[in-house]
C-alpha positions, 0 to 999 in steps of 0.5 A: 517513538510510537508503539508498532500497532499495525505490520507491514508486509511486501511483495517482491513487487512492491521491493522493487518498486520502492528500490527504483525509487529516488532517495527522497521519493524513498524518504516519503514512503518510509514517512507514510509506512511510519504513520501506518504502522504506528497510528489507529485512525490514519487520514486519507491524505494517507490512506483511501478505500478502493471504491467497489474492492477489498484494496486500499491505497496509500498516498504519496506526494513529492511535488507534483508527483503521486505515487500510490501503492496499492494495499490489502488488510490481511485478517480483516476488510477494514484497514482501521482494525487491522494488524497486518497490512501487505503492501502489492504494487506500486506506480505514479499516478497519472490518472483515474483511468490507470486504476482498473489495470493496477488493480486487476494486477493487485489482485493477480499478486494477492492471488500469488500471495495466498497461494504461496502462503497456503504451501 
């Protein structure tokens, strides 16, 4: 087993995404957090930059189906460096268009993120 190098954190969002999944659907993201928590480099097929944002996502395929979940590096912008990742929303990809209103709904949780923790 592999050392924990990175935590994940979720929102409340992301839980109930992933609790509506299928079990195997459950099985693959169980497998990528796996890999980033566990390894410094990890692959884009696994995790990529958001263009021109502060946001990542991790990438999950089960067949045809592309599930993404977008994700912050909380104490620093690189996602490599960082210690703490939190995990903010999910959804099936369908296409390149939908990532402007899953980001500006990232960045609403976030923003309810860092409000609650600064209570």
């Amino acid at each position: 087993m592999n050392a924990v190098i990175r935590e994940i954190l979720y929102t409340e969002e992301y839980k109930a995404y992933y609790n509506s999944l299928a079990a195997r659907v459950q099985t693959k993201y169980d497998y990528v957090e796996q890999i980033i928590r566990t390894q410094y480099i990890v692959s884009e097929k696994f995790i990529k930059h958001l263009g021109d944002t502060d946001f990542y996502e991790a990438r999950v395929s089960v067949g045809t189906n592309e599930y993404r979940t977008i994700l912050f590096a909380i104490e620093t912008r690189s996602f490599m460096e960082s210690k703490r990742v939190l995990f903010l929303n999910s959804f099936l990809k369908k296409d390149n268009k939908q990532y402007k209103k899953e980001i500006k709904t990232a960045e609403g949780i976030l923003a309810k993120y860092i409000k609650e923790e600064e209570q």
